[in-house]
Structure formats: C-alpha cells, structure tokens
C-alpha positions in Angstrom: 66.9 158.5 46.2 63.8 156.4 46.1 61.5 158.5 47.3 62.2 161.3 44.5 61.2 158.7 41.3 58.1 157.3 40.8 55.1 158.0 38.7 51.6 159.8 40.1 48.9 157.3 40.8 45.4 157.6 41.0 42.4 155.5 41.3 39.4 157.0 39.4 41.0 160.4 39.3 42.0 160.2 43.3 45.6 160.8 43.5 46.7 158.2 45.6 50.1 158.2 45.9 52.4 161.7 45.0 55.3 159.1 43.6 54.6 155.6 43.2 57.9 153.7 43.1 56.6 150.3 42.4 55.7 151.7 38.7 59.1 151.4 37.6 62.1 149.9 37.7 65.0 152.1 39.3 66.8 152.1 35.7 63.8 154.7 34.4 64.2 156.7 37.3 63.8 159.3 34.5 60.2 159.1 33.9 57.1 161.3 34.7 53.6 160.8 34.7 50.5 159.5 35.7 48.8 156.1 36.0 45.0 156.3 36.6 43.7 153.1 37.6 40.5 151.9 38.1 41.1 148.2 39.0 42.6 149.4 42.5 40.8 150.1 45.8 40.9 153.3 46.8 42.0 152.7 50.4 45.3 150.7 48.7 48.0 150.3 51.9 52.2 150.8 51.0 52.2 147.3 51.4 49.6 146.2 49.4 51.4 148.8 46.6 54.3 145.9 46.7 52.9 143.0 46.5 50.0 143.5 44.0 50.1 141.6 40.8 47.3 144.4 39.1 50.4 147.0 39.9 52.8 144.4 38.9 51.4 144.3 35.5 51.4 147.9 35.3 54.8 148.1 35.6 56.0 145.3 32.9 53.6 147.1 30.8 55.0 150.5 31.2 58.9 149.1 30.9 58.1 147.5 28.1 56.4 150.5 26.5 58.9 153.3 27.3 61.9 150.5 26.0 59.8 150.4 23.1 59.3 154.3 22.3 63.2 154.5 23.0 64.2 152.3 20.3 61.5 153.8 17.8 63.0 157.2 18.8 66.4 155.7 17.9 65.7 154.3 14.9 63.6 157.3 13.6 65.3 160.2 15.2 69.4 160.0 15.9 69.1 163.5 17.0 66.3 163.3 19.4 67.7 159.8 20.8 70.9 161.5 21.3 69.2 164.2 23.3 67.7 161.9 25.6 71.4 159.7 25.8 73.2 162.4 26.9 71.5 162.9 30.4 69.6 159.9 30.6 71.7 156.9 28.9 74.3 155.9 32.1 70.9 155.5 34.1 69.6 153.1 31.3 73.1 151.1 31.5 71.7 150.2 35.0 68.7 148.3 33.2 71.4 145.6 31.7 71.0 143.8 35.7 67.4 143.0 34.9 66.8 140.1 33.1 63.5 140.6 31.3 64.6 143.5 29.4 68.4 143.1 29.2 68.4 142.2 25.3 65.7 145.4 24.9 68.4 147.5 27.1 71.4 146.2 25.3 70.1 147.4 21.7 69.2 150.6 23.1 72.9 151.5 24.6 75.5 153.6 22.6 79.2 153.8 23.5 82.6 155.4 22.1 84.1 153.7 19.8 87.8 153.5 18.0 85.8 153.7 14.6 84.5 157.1 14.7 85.5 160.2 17.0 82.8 161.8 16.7 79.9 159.5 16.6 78.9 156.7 19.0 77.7 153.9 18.0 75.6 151.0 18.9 76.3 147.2 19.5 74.7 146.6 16.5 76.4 149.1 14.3 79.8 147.1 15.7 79.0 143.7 14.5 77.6 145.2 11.0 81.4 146.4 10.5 83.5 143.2 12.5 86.1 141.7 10.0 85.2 138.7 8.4 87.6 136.6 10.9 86.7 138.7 13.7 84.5 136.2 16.5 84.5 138.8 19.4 83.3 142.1 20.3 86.3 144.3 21.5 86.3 146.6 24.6 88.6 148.6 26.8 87.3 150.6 30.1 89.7 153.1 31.7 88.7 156.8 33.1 88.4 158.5 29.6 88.6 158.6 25.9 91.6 160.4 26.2 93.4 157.9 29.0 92.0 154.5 26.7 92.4 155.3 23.3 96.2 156.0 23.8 96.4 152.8 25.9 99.4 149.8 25.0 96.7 147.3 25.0 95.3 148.9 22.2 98.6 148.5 19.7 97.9 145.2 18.1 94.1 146.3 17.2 95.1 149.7 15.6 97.7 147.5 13.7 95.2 145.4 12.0 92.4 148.2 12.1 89.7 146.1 14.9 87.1 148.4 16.2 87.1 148.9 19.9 84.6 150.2 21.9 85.2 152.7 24.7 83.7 152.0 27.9 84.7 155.1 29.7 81.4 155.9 32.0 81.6 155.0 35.7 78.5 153.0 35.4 80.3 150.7 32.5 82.4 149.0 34.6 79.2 148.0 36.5 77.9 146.9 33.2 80.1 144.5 32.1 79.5 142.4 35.4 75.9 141.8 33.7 76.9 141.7 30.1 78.9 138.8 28.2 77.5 139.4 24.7 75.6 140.4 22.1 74.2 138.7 19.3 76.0 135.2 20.6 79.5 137.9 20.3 81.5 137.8 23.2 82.6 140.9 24.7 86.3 140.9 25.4 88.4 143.2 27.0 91.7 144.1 25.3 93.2 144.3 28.7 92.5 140.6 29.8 93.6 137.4 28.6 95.4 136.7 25.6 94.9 138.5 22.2 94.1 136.5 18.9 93.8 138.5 15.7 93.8 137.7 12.5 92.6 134.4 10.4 93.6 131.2 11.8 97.4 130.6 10.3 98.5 134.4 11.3 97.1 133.2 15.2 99.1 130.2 15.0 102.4 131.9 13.4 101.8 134.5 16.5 101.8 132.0 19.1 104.6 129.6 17.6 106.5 132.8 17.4 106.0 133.2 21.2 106.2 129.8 22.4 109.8 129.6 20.9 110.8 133.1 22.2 109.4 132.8 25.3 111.2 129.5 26.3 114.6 132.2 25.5 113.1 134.7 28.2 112.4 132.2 31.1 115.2 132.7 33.0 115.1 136.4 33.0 111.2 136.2 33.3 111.5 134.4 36.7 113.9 137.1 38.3 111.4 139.8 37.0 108.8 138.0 38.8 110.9 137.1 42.0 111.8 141.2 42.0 108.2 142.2 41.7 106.3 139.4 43.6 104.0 142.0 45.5 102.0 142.9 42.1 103.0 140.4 39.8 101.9 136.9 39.6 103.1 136.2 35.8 105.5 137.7 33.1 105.0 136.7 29.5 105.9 137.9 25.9 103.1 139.9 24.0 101.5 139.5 20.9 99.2 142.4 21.6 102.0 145.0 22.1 104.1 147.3 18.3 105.7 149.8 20.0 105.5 150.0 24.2 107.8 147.9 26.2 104.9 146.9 28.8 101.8 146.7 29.4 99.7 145.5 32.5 96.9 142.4 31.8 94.8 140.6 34.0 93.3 137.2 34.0 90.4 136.1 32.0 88.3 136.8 35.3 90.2 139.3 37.2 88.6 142.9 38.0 89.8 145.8 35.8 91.7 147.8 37.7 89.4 150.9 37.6 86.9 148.7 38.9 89.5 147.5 41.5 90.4 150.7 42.7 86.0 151.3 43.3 85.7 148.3 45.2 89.4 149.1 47.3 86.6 150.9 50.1 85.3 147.3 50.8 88.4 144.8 51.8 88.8 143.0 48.8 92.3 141.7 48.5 94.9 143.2 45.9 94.8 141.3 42.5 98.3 141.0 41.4 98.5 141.6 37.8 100.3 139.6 34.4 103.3 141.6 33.0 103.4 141.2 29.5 106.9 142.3 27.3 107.4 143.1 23.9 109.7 141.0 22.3 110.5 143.4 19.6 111.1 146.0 21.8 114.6 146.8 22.2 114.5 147.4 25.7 113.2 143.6 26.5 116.5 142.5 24.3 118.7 144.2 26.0 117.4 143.6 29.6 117.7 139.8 28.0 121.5 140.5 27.1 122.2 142.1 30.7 120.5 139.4 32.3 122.5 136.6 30.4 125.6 138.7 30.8 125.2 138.5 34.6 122.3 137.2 36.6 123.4 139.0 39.9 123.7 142.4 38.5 121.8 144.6 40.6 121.0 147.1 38.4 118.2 144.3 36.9 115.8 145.4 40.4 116.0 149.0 39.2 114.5 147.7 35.6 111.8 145.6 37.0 110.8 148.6 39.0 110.4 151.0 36.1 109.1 148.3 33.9 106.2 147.8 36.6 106.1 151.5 36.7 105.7 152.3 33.0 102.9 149.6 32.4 100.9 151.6 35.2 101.3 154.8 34.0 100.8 154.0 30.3 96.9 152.4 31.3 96.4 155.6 33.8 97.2 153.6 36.7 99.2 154.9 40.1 102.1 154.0 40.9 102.5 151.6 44.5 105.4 153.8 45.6 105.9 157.2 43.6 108.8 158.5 45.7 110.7 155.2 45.1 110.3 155.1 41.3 111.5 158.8 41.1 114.5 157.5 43.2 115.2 154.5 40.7 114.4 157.0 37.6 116.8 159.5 38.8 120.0 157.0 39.9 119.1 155.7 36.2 119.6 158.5 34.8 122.8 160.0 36.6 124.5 157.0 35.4 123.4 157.6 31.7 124.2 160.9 31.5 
C-alpha cells in the first residue's frame, strides 16, 4: 500500500514527514532511510511534496543511485545479489514500466533459464551464449518451471539445444507488456508465431517442407476447424513440434494464456487460439487417412475434441468442458479395447 513505503524526510534535522512516497518510485518500494534536506521549507504542504522539482531531483538522484549500487552488488557479489533477488527482484521487474531506467532495470533482472537448473541467469549472460545464427532472445511464461520446461512448444529448441528463458513469476507476464528487447534482441515467445531455427537453408527446407505438406492437410484441416470453431481460429502443420501431436500457439500479438486467464475478471473477450499438428506424428497421418477414407465419419468430432484437449493440458491449460472430454476419452477407449 502506498502509505507503508517511503523514505523519512527531514528538513535540518526536523522530521517532516514519517514516509515520504514522492522519494521513490513504487518499483523500490523496498527501501529505508532518511533524506535530510536543507533546501526545503519547513512548513512544506502534501501538495507542495508532489509537485516540487527540489524533491523531484531527489528522487532521480536516489533511483539512479540504488540502480547503481544493485548492479555493483551484482557484479561484485553473486551471493549477496542473490540475497537481495530472492525477496526483492519481482518488485524490481515492476521498474521495466518506467522509461528512464528501463535499460538500468533490464540488466539488473535474472530469470530461469533452459541452460542451467540451478543457476539464473541474466539477459546478458543469454546473448554471451546465443548461437551464431540465433537473431532472437527466446522465452516461454506458464505457472512454473515444472509446468514450462516440459512444455510441446519447447520440442524444436531442445532439438537444436536454443536456450530459453523461463518466465514463470506472476509479475513476468506484466513484464513482457513493457519489454520487446535487449541489446536490439528481440524477445520471442516459443508459444507465439511461427518458429525459425537454424541457418538460413535449414529455415527454408522447414518451410518448403510444410508448404507442400500442408496443401495435403487442408481438407482435413478445415473440418478440424469447422468442429472446433469456439477456440480455434486456425490449424496448421508445426515445425516447432518432435514428438507431441499438438500444441496450442497464439498470434504474434495475442495474450498468453496465463495472462488471459488474469485479465478473464475484466470482460475481455476469449482469444481463440492456432492449433498447430505434427506432421510426423503418427496420429496426424492417420487422422489424415480416416479423414480421406471418409469425410463424414463421425468419429473425426471425437478426435478434434481430444486434440483440442491434449494441446491444453500439455501447456497447463484447463480444459473448456472437462466432463465432456472424459465422455469422448472413455467412448474412445471402449471401442479400442
């Protein structure tokens, strides 16, 4: 709350205010201490406390300074930094919003990473070790390490050993509203868009490889899109999936949807989602074959049901209609058995 941060100020050793908010920004919420001025009247009203440029100053100069100690902590003193990161470091993600200090901010942050378990690891420490054809700065965000890092989206990028960064904090997904890169890197989510790895010929032999399957699929494609019209708007082939049938992508500039399901409290309409397929995956064939055998069989709904419903559960999603997809699941496997 606002009225438990701020810094003690006095003027000529008057305490003047208990907590002065207009000291700092919200983002060092964290800080004690006390300012003694003696440029300041001491009769100085609340609203004077806003709008003065003196305290104005004050504040740039303390940001700056404390920004400044943080990164000479970090660079000197891991272990110390770390001990400040842990209760401190989601607060300081907040600091990416203003634009002053953002860069400062950004250098400061650390995050989980695919590289090392243990460790996290800065921005910087990321690019040091991108691949020498690698032009942007990977991320997935999703509830926690243990939900992400077994995540579909992440299959192509273990493949060819890219370094993703974790953003599993509440506050991240807030943070990547603010931040679109580092270093002129982009940041890219592994969730959205499509997925280039790789020099330039293996892109190309990936997306002539698609181009040509996918024209095979379309027919099939449009029934799966007809069946699931409520949550998807597109169905596609994947060059980002080895081994899952599915996964769930958005748009380039859709919300993630952990960061959907924060916002659901307002009234922001449902995003419908991209289903990609893996073409490899012997599952898509043979839904392909069935399909091409006969268009009307109804058995195809079921499919597109548990299709949808796999993507969501492999990226810790919920399902739309639980009781549904157990019905479908268990009429599935009666026949099977």
């Amino acid at each position: 709350h606002g009225s438990e941060f701020g810094l003690q100020l006095y003027v000529r050793r008057v305490m003047i205010v208990e907590r002065c908010v207009e000291l700092l920004p919200r983002y060092l919420r964290f800080m004690k201490g006390i300012v003694d001025s003696a440029d300041l009247p001491l009769n100085i009203s609340r609203q004077r406390l806003q709008e003065d440029r003196y305290i104005n100053q004050i504040r740039k100069w303390i940001t700056r300074k404390v920004l400044d100690t943080l990164g000479d902590i970090q660079r000197d003193d891991a272990e110390q930094y770390l001990k400040f990161w842990e209760p401190f470091g989601s607060v300081l993600k907040e600091g990416v919003a203003d634009a002053d200090y953002k860069d400062k901010i950004l250098g400061l942050l650390l995050f989980e990473s695919s590289y090392d378990p243990t460790n996290l690891t800065t921005l910087e420490a990321y690019v040091q070790r991108m691949k020498t054809n690698q032009k942007d700065i990977f991320y997935i965000t999703g509830e926690s390490r243990s939900v992400v890092e077994h995540s579909p989206h992440l299959e192509a990028f273990k493949a060819k050993d890219y370094e993703v960064l974790y953003l599993v904090a509440p506050v991240d997904e807030f943070l990547m509203q603010y931040v679109f890169e580092f270093q002129e890197k982009r940041l890219k989510s592994v969730g959205k868009g499509a997925v280039d790895l790789g020099d330039e010929n293996e892109q190309k032999e990936a997306a002539d490889k698609l181009q040509t399957l996918q024209e095979q699929y379309k027919d099939v494609f449009e029934l799966l899109k007809e069946k699931l019209d409520d949550h998807i708007k597109d169905v596609r082939l994947s060059n980002r999936l080895t081994s899952s049938p599915v996964c769930l992508v958005g748009a380039e500039n859709d919300y993630s949807p952990q960061l959907e399901r924060l916002l659901q409290k307002g009234t922001l309409p449902k995003q419908k989602r991209i289903m990609e397929l893996n073409p490899d995956h012997a599952i898509v064939t043979k839904l392909k074959e069935r399909f091409e055998k006969d268009p009307t069989d109804t058995l195809l709904s079921d499919y597109a049901e548990l299709l949808l419903g796999y993507g969501l559960l492999a990226e810790g999603s919920p399902i739309p209609n639980p009781v549904r997809y157990n019905q479908v699941l268990a009429d599935l496997m009666t026949r099977t058995l």
